[in-house]
KOLDO-707609 format. One record per residue (C-alpha): residue number from 1; chain; z, x, y. Coordinates in pm, whole numbers, padded with zeros to 5 digits, always signed. Layout:
N
(rec NUM,A,(Z,X,Y)) ...
//
This chain:
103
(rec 1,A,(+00314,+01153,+01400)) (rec 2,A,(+00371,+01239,+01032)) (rec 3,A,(+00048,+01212,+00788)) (rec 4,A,(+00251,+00972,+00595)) (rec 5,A,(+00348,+00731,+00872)) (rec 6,A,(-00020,+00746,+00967)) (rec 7,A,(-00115,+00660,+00586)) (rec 8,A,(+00114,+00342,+00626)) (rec 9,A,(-00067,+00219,+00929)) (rec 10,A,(-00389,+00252,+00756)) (rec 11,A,(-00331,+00071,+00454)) (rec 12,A,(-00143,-00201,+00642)) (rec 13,A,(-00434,-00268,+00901)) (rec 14,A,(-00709,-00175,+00552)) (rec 15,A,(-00512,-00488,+00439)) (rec 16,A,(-00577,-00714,+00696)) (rec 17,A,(-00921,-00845,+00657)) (rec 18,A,(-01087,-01106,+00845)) (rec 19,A,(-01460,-01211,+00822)) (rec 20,A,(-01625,-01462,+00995)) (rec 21,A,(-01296,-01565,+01136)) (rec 22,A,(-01161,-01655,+00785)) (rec 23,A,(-00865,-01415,+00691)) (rec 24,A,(-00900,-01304,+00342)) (rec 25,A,(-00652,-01072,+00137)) (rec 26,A,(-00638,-00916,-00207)) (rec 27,A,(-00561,-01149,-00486)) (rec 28,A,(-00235,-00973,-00634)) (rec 29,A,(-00108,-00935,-00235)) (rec 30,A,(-00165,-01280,-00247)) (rec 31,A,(-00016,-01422,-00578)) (rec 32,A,(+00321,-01239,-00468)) (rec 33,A,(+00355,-01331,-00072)) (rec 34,A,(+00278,-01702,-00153)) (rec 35,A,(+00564,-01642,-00458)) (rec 36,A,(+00295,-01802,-00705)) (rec 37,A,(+00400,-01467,-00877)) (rec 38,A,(+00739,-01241,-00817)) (rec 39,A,(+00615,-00902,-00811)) (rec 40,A,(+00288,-00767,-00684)) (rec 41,A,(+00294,-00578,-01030)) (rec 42,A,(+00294,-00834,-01238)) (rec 43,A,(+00051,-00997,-01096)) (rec 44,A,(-00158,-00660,-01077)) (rec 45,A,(-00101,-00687,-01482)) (rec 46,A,(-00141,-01062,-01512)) (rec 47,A,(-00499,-01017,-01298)) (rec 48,A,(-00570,-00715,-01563)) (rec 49,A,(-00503,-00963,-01867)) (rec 50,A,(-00769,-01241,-01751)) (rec 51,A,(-00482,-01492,-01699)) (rec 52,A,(-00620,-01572,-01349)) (rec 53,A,(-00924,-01685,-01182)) (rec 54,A,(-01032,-01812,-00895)) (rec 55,A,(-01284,-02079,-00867)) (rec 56,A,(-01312,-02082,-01263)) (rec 57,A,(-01437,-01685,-01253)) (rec 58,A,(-01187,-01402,-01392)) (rec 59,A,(-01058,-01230,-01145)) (rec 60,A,(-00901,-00892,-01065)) (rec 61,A,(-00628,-00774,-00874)) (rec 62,A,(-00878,-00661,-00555)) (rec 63,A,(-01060,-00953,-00585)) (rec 64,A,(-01027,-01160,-00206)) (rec 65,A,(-00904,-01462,-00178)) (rec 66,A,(-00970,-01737,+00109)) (rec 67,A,(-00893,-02044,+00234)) (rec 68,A,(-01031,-02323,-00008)) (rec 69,A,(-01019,-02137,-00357)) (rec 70,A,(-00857,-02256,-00618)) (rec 71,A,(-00664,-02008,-00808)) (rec 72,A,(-00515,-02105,-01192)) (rec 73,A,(-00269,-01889,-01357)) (rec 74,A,(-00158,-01881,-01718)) (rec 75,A,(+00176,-01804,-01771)) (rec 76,A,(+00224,-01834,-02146)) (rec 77,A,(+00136,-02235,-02254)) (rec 78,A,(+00121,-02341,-01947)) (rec 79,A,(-00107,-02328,-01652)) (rec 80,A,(-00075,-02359,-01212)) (rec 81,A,(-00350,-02498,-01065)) (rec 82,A,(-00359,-02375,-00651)) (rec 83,A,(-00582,-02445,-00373)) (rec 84,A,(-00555,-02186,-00121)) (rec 85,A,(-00464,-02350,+00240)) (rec 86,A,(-00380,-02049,+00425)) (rec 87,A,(-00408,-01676,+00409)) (rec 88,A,(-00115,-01457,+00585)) (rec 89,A,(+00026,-01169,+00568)) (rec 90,A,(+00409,-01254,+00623)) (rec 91,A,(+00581,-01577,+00514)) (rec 92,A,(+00961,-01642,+00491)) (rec 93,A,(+01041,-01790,+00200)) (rec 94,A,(+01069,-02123,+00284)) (rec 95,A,(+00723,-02134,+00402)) (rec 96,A,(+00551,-02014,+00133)) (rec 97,A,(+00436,-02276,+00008)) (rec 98,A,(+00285,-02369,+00276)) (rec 99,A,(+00022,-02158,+00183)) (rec 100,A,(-00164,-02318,-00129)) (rec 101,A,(-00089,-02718,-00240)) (rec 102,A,(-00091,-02765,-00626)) (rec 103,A,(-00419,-02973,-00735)) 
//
C-alpha cells in the first residue's frame, strides 16, 4: 500500500471519535456535513473570526462537538441558533438536518 493511501485511512479513522459512547467530531467537519455552513473552509475561517460558539464559549475549528450543544453562528446581522441532535460522519443531503433542530 502507498504511504499516501495509508495517510487517508489515518486521518479518516483520527476523525472518528467516540468517548463514552457519545460520537464527537471537529466543529468545522461538523458545520459543513450538517450544511449549517457550505465549505469546511469557511467555516475553518468563520471559527477563526469568533463568529461561532458553542454553548456560549468561542470556539475554534478543532474544537468537538456532541450531542446536546448548542452551536450559534453569525453570518453578517444575523444569527443560527443549533442544538446538536446527532453526530455522523456521512449524511445525504436530505438528511442533514436531521442532525441539529433550530432553538
Amino acid at each position: 500500500m502507498c504511504s499516501e493511501h495509508m495517510s487517508f485511512i489515518y486521518r479518516r479513522a483520527a476523525e472518528r471519535k467516540i468517548i463514552a459512547g457519545v460520537q464527537i467530531m471537529r466543529l468545522d467537519k461538523y458545520l459543513k456535513v450538517s450544511r449549517l455552513i457550505k465549505r469546511r473552509t469557511i467555516a475553518n475561517e468563520a471559527c477563526d473570526a469568533g463568529r461561532v460558539t458553542i454553548n456560549e464559549k468561542v470556539a475554534k475549528a478543532g474544537t468537538e462537538v456532541k450531542p446536546g450543544d448548542v452551536i450559534e453562528i453569525a453570518f453578517g446581522n444575523r444569527t443560527v441558533k443549533v442544538r446538536v441532535k446527532s453526530v455522523q460522519e456521512t449524511v445525504r443531503k436530505e438528511e442533514a438536518e436531521e442532525l441539529f433542530e433550530y432553538c
